[in-house]
N, C-alpha and C positions, 0 to 999 in steps of 0.2 A: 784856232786851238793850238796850243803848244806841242813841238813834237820833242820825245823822247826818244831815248837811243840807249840801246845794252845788250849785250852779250855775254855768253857761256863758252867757250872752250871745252869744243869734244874731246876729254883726257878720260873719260870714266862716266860713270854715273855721277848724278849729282846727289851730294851731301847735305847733312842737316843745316852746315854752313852756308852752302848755297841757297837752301831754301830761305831758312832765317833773314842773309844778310842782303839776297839779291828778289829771289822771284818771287817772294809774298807782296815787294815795291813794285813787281811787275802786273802783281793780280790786283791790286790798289788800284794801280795808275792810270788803270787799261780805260774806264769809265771817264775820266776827266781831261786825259791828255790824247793826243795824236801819235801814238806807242809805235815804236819800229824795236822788235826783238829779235836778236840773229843768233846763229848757233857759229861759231868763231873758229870754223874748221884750217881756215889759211893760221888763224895764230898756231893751231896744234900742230904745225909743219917745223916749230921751232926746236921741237923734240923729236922728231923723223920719227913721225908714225908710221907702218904699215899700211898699202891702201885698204885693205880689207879693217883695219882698227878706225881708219875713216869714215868707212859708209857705216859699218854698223853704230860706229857712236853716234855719229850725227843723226841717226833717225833715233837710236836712246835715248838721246835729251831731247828731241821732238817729242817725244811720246812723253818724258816727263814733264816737261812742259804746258803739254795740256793737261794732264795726270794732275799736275799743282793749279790749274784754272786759267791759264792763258787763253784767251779764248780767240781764237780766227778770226770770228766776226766783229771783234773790237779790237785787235788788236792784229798790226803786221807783222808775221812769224818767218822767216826766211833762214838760207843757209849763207852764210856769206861769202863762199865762191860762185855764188848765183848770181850775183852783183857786179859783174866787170869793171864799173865806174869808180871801185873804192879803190882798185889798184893805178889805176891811171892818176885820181888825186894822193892817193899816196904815194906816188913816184913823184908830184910838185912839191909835197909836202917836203920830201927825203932831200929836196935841191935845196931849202933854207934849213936844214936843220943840221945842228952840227957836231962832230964829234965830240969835241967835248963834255957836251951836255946833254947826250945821251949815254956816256961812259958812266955819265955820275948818277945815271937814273936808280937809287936803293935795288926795285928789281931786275933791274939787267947784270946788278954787282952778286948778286943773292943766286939769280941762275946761272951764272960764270963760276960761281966756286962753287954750285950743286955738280952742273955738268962741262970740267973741265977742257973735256977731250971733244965736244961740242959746243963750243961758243960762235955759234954762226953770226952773220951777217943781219938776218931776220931776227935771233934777240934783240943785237943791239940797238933796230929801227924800231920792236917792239912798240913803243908810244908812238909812232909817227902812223902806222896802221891803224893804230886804236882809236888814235887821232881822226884818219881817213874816216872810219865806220862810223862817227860822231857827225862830223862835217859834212858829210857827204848828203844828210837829209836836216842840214844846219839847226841842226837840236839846240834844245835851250836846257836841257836837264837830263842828265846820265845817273841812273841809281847803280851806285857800285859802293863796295865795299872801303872799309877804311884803310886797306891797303895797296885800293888805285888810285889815290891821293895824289900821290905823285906825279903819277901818267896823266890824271887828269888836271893839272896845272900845266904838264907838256903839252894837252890841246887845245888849251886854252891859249898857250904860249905861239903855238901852230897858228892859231885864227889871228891873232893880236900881229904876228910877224906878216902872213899874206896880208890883210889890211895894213899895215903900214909900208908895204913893200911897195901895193900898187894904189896906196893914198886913195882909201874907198873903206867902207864900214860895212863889207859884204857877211865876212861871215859872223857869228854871234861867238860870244866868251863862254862856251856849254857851264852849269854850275852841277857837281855834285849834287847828288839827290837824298834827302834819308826824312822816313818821314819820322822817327826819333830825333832829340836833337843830337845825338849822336851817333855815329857808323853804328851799327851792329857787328859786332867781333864775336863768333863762336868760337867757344874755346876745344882743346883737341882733347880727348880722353890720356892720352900719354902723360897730360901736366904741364905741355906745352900751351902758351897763349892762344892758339889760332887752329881751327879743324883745316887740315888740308889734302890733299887726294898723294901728293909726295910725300908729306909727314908719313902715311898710314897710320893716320889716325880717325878715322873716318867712321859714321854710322850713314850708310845708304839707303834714300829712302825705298831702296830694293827691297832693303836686309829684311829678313822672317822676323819673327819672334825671338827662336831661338839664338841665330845671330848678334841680335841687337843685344841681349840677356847676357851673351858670353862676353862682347864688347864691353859693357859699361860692369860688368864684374872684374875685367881686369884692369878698371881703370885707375891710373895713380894716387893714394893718397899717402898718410904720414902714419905717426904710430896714435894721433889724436891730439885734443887740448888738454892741457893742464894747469890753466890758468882760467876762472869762469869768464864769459866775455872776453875773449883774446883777438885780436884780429887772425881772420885765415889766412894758412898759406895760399901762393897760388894754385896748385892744385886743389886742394878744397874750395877753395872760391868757384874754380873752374866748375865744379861738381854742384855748386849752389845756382848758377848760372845756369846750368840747364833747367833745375830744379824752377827756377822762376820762369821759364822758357815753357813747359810743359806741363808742369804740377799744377795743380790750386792752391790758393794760398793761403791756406789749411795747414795741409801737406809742408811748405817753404817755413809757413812758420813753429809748426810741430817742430823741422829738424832744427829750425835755427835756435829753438828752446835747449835743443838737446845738444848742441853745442857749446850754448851758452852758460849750463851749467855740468859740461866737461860728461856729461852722461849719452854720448851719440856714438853709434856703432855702423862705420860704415858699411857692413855687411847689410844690413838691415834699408841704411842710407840708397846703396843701388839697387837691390831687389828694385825698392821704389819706384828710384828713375827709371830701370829697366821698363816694367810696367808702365809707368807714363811717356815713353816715347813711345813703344808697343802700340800703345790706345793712339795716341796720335796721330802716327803714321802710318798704322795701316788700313785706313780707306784711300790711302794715297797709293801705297802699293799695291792695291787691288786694281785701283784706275790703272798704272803704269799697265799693268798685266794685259787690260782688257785692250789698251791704245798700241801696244806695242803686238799684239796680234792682226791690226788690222793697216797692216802696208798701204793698201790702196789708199785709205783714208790719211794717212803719214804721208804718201804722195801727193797726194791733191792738193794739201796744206800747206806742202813746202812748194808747189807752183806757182800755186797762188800768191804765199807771197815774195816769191820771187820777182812774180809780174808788175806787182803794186810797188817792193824799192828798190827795183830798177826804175820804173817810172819818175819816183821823187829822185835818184839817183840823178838820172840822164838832165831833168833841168836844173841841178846844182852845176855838174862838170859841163853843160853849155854854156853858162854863164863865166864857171872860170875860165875855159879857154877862152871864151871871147876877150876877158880879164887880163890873162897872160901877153894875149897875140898870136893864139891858135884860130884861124879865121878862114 
């Protein structure tokens, strides 16, 4: 069976962009592939979290986690500072990899003008880690978003360079995963292209009722069409996008009517949305509720699988040392 590899970054709760674009491929995949899912606490060290913002995240997005369907028994759920082995093959990886061409990686340029007075050392390896947690249980298919594109041609760039360094076909070329033929791109309520936990633009599948209600009420649109059949701005589009994401398509096509002949009022427009992500999401926030009361059970979980990729772990990095000439 094929194994899989993906991770979340404890920065927050996760987002409807999270859900959409990563862990519904994760509750897919679980049944047909050989799944290893980590919670990416070393990456969130690139923004100097607090330890106390550490533990309790990382058991957050455990509990969300399973909240969204990940399930233990089919799939391996771990923390990835519980894996020792990923920082030892990414300390090989960090020896062929070069500065120039992690300088030019889109997101290490993106979080260098976010956070100027922090541009660490661990940004700029950023893909060569991400690279490690892929390789490390030599996946053949990573479900990520259309915006680790990038990074995931850096691991593939990773495997392609150790193979040809030590003239062997050890590790495999991981490919992008999506089971659309397209990434999944959630758009942010601001009017911005992309839901993201820095933008603050975000609806968490925490959020209440009321929450989500005041969200998607303030969310960006224009003064309306005035031309029947116009194409939408991006913001409207944005707002159509969820609408086809949550609604029926009843609902999608009711407002696209009302669009279409310049008689649509987005007041009316979000109430809608509001309500259908409400309905959607919250038997998800009721799960979170109930998993995230129960530590012991969050503990067990993350032992468990701890033990299991450290396991696939340890026979990847004995092979490469023996590879290198660690013997």
């Amino acid at each position: 069976m094929e194994k899989v590899v993906s991770g979340i970054r404890p920065t927050g709760n996760l987002h409807l962009g999270n859900y959409f674009g990563a862990v519904t491929s994760f509750v897919r995949m679980q049944d047909d592939y050989d799944c290893y899912f980590f919670i990416a606490d070393w990456h969130s060290l690139t923004t100097h979290p607090k330890p106390d913002n550490i533990q309790q995240s990382t058991y957050t997005i455990l509990a969300e986690y399973l909240a969204c369907g990940i399930d233990p028994e089919k799939s391996v759920i771990y923390m990835q500072s519980d894996v020792k082995e990923v920082l030892e093959l990414y300390l090989y990886l960090n020896m062929n990899a070069y500065l120039g061409e992690l300088e030019r990686v889109t997101t290490f340029k993106e979080k260098a003008r976010k956070q100027p007075d922090n541009v660490n050392a661990g940004l700029l390896t950023y893909p060569t880690l991400m690279a490690a947690d892929i390789l490390i249980h030599r996946a053949l298919k990573v479900p990520v978003g259309k915006d680790q594109e990038q990074n995931m041609e850096m691991a593939r760039k990773c495997a392609r360079r150790f193979n040809n360094i030590y003239g062997l076909d050890f590790f495999p070329e991981p490919q992008s995963f999506h089971f659309s033929e397209k990434a999944i791109k959630i758009p942010g309520l601001d009017g911005s292209g992309k839901m993201g936990k820095s933008e603050g633009n975000c609806i968490y599948l925490k959020d209440d009722a009321k929450t989500i209600q005041k969200k998607v009420m303030k969310a960006v649109t224009d003064s309306g069409p005035t031309v029947p059949c116009s194409p939408k701005p991006e913001v409207i589009e944005n707002l159509f996008t969820f609408l086809n994401i949550v609604s029926t398509p009843d609902t999608v096509q009711y407002f696209e009517d009302k669009w279409n002949d310049c008689s649509i009022r987005y007041g009316d427009l979000k109430k809608q949305l509001a309500a259908d992500i409400v309905a959607y999401t919250e038997p998800i926030r009721q799960r979170i509720e109930q998993f995230s009361a129960d530590r012991d059970l969050l503990r067990s979980v993350a032992r468990r699988g701890a033990e299991m990729a450290t396991e696939s772990a340890q026979k990847t990095l004995s092979e490469v040392r023996h590879i290198i000439g660690f013997r």
